[in-house]
N, C-alpha and C positions, 0 to 999 in steps of 0.2 A: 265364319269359316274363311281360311286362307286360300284363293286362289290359286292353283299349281305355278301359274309365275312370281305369286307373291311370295308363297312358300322358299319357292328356289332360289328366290332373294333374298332372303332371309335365311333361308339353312348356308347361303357362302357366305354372313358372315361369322356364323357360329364356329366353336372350336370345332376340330376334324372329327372328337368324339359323340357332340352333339349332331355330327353332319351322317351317322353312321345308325344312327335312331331310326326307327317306324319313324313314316311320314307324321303320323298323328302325334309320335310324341315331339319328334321338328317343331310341328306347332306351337304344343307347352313350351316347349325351350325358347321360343323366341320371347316368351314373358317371364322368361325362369330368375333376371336379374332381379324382379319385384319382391317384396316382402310375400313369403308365403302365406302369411295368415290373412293379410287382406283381404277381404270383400268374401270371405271363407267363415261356414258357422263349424265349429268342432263339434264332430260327434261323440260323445260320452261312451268312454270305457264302462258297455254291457257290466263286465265282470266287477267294479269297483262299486257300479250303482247296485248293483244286488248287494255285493257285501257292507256297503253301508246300511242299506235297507236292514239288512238282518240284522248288523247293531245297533238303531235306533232303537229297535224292538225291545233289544236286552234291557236297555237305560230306562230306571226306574224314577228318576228324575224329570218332571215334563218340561222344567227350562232346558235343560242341557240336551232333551231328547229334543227339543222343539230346534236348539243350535245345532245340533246332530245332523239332522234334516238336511238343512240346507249345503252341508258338502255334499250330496248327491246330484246338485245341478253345478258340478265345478268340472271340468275337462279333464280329467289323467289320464295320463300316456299308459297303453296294453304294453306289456313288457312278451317279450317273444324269448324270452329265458330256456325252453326246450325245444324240440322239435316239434311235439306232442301237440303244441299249442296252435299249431298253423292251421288246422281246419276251424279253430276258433277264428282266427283272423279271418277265413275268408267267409264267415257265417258273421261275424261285424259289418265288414265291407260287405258284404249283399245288404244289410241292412239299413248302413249309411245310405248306401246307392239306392234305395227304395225311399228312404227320406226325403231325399234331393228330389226325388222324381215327385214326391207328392206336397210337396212345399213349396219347390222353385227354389230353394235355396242349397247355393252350393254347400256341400261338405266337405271335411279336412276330417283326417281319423289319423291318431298320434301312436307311434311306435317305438318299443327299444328293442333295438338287432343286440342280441345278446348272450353268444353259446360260444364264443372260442373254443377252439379244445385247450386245456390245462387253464381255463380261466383263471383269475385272480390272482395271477401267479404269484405272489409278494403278502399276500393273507396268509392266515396261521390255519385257514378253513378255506377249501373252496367246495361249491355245490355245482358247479360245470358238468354236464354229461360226456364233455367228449377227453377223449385226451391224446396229444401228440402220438404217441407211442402205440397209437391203438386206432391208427386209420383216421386220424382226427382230423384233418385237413380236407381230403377225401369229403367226409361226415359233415364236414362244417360245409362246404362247397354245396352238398346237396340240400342242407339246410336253409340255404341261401337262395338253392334252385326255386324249391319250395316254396318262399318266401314273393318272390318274384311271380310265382306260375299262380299263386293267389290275389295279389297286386295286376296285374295285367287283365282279369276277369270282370274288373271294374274299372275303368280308365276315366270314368266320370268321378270316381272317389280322387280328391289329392290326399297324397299321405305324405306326414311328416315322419324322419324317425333322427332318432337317437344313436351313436352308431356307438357299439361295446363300449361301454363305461368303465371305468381306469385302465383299458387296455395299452392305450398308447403313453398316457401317466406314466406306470408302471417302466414302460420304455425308456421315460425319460430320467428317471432318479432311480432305480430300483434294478439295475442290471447287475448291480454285486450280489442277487440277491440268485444262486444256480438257476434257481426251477423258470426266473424272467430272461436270463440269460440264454438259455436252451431255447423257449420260448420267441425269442426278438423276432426270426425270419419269418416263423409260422405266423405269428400274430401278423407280422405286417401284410405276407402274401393275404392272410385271411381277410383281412380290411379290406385290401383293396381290391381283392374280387367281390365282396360284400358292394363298396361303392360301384364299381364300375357296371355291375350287374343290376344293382335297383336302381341307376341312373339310367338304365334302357325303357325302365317303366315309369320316369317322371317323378321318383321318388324322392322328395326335398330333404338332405341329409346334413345332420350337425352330427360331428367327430367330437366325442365324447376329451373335453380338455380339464380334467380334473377340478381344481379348486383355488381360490385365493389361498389356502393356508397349504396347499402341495406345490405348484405349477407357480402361484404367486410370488415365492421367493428370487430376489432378483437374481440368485446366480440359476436359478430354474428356467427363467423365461425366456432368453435366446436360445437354449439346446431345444426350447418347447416350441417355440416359433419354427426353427429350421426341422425339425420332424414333421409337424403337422404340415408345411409348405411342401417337406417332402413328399406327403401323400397325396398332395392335393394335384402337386404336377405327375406323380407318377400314374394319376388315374386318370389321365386327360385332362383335367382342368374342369371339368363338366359343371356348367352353370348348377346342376343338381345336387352339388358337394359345398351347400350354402355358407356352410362355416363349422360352428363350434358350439358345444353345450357347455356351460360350467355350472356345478353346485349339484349337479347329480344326484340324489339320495345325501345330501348333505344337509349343512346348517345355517351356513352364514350368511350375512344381511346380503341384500343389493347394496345399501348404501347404508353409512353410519357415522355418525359425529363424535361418537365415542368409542372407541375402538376395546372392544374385549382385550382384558391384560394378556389372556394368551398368542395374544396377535405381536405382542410387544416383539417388537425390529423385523417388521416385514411391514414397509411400507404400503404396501396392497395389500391392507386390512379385512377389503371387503370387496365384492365380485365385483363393483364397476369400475375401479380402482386398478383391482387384474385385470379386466379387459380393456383398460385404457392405457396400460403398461405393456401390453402383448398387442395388440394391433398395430402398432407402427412395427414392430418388429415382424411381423406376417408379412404386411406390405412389404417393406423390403425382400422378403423371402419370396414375392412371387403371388401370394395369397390375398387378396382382398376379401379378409371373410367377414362375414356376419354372426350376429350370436345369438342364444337363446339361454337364458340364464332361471335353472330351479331355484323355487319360493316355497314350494310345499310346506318345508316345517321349519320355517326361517323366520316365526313369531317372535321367538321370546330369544335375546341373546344373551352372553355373558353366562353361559350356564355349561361348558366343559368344563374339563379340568386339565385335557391340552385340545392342542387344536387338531391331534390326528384322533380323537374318539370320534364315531364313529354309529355306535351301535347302541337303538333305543336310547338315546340322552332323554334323560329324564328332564321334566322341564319343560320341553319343547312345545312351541305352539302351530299352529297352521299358520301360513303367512299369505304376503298379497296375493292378491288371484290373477289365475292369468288375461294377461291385457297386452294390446301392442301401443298401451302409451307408456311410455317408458321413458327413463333419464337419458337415454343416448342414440344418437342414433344408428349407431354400431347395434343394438339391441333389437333384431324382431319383435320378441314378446317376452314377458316374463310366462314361463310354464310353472306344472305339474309332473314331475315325470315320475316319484316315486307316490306308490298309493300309499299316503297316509294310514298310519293302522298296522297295515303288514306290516312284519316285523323284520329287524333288520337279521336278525342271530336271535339263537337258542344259547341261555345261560346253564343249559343243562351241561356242566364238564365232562362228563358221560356219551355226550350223541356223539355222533363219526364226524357229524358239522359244524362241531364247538369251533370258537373266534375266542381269545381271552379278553377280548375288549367287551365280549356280553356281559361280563362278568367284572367290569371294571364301578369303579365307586358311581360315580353319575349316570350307568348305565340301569334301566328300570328293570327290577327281576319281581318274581323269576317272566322269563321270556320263552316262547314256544320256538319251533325251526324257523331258519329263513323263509320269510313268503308267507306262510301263515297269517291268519287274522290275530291279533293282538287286542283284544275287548279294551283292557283298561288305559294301554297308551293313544288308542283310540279316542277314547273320551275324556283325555289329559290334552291331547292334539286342540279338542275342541275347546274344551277349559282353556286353553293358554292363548285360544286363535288370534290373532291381531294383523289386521283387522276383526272384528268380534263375527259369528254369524248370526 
């Protein structure tokens, strides 16, 4: 514990947002520059280990069932996708916090903040609950309150989260698009009371920065720098707005010596490539961020047919696991953020939450709703993993 004169030496020299924290989270913040996963065991998404459990079961095959297995002691990120979800969360967090307590060993519990109202703006489907036109702001606000009043019940848990995935993407290339155009202020007011708010509870936050094949493109990457800088200074700066997520529910390598043809004239091939093309331009922008970069189904490459699909690519394998030894050291860790299995889109042309890309050639059909379990690209995941399980 910090001493109350140590402490006050150390909250003057933290940013003013830091200095405006519970004494106790002061404390965290004075180590908030450290790599968050350090010295920290992650606690396993409850909901991902059951549903793997339950499709081991299905698989009639004992190698593949015995390979099956072992993604159930892999870390994925709890996606906070509804409102709905938030008593979950804090029924996780009581549980980590009960770990720790009977271990000695700290816990980390992994999150995506993820309800904008009019989500997705720029998809041809969105599955969002709230929306602009309909108190969405408000809604989104309280879902955030929520969020927070769950996360503060355990202050011994650290949690990492994910902050809305393509939202600020979408910002950067996709403004011609009305429904993202209408959307810009909302989205942004929403982020940043999202960060400014879970940074009062020590929550370690990477802003969702799209992908090498979106964000990657070089006329992409200075408007992508100066936005994301943008929010980072408009939220205080708060050592708890770690950096950035890239490869989100995505496909492409960390790294690669052969670059997929569909990559052809985008020099940032593959995600460490875009993050070493996008961080000096952060830096100048104010931002010294850090990353954390999804591997989930980044096995098997060269298997789109462009590089914006998207949805259940067929092919696909599980990829490296997550570690914080990594090619850079701009790189926290390599994560897990989307649960393997669930599905990305329903190929049914019929549902309200058809995507035309479910239903594209290298997409695997037919395919259930977004979110759902998915048996058979599940155990194609595992067929393809590489590393093997």
């Amino acid at each position: 514990m910090f001493s109350p004169v140590v402490l006050g030496a150390l909250a003057a020299l933290l940013p003013a947002a830091v200095q405006a924290m519970p004494a106790s989270t002061q404390a965290r913040a004075a180590d908030a520059t450290a790599n968050p996963y350090t010295g920290y065991t992650i606690f396993k998404n409850p909901e991902y280990v059951a549903e793997v459990q339950a499709a081991v079961q299905q698989i009639s095959d004992s190698s593949l069932a015995s390979a099956a297995a072992g993604v159930e002691d892999v870390p994925v990120f709890f996606w906070l996708d509804q409102v709905a979800k938030v008593p979950n969360l804090t029924t996780y967090l009581a549980a980590a916090d009960a770990e720790a307590k009977s271990s000695g060993s700290q816990q980390l519990f992994q999150i995506v903040v993820y309800d904008l109202p009019d989500r997705d703006c720029a998809a041809a489907a969105s599955n969002g609950e709230f929306s602009i036109s309909d108190n969405g702001q408000a809604n989104y606000e309280n879902y955030i309150d929520q969020i927070v009043a769950s996360i503060k019940q355990y202050p011994d848990v650290r949690v990492v989260a994910v902050v809305e995935p393509d939202s600020m993407a979408n910002l950067v290339t996709n403004l011609s698009v009305q429904k993202c155009a209408d959307a810009e202020s909302t989205y942004k007011t929403c982020v940043a009371y999202a960060i400014e708010q879970l940074a009062t509870v020590g929550v370690y936050m990477y802003l969702d920065a799209g992908h090498a094949g979106w964000l990657g493109w070089p006329a992409n990457l200075s408007p992508a720098a100066e936005l994301f800088a943008q929010m980072y200074s408009t939220t205080g700066s708060s050592p708890y707005f770690r950096g950035l997520a890239t490869n989100v529910a995505n496909y492409n390598s960390l790294t690669t010596d052969s670059p997929d043809p569909i990559t052809s004239g985008d020099s940032n091939y593959d995600e460490l490539l875009y993050i070493e093309a996008l961080s000096p331009l952060l830096v100048d922008n104010g931002f010294p961020a850090q990353f954390i970069v999804e591997q989930a189904r980044s096995g098997v490459q060269n298997i789109r047919s462009a590089w914006g699909d998207w949805c259940n690519v067929k092919g696909a394998g599980f990829g490296l696991r997550p570690s914080t030894d990594t090619p850079s050291s701009l790189i926290d860790s390599i994560v897990w953020v989307k649960p393997g299995g669930e599905a990305d889109g329903t190929s049914n042309s019929s549902a309200a939450r058809y995507d035309y890309h479910c239903s594209l050639s290298d997409a695997l059909q037919p395919a259930p709703e977004a979110g759902t379990w998915f048996q058979t690209y599940f155990e194609d995941l595992v067929s393809g993993a590489n590393p093997a399980f």
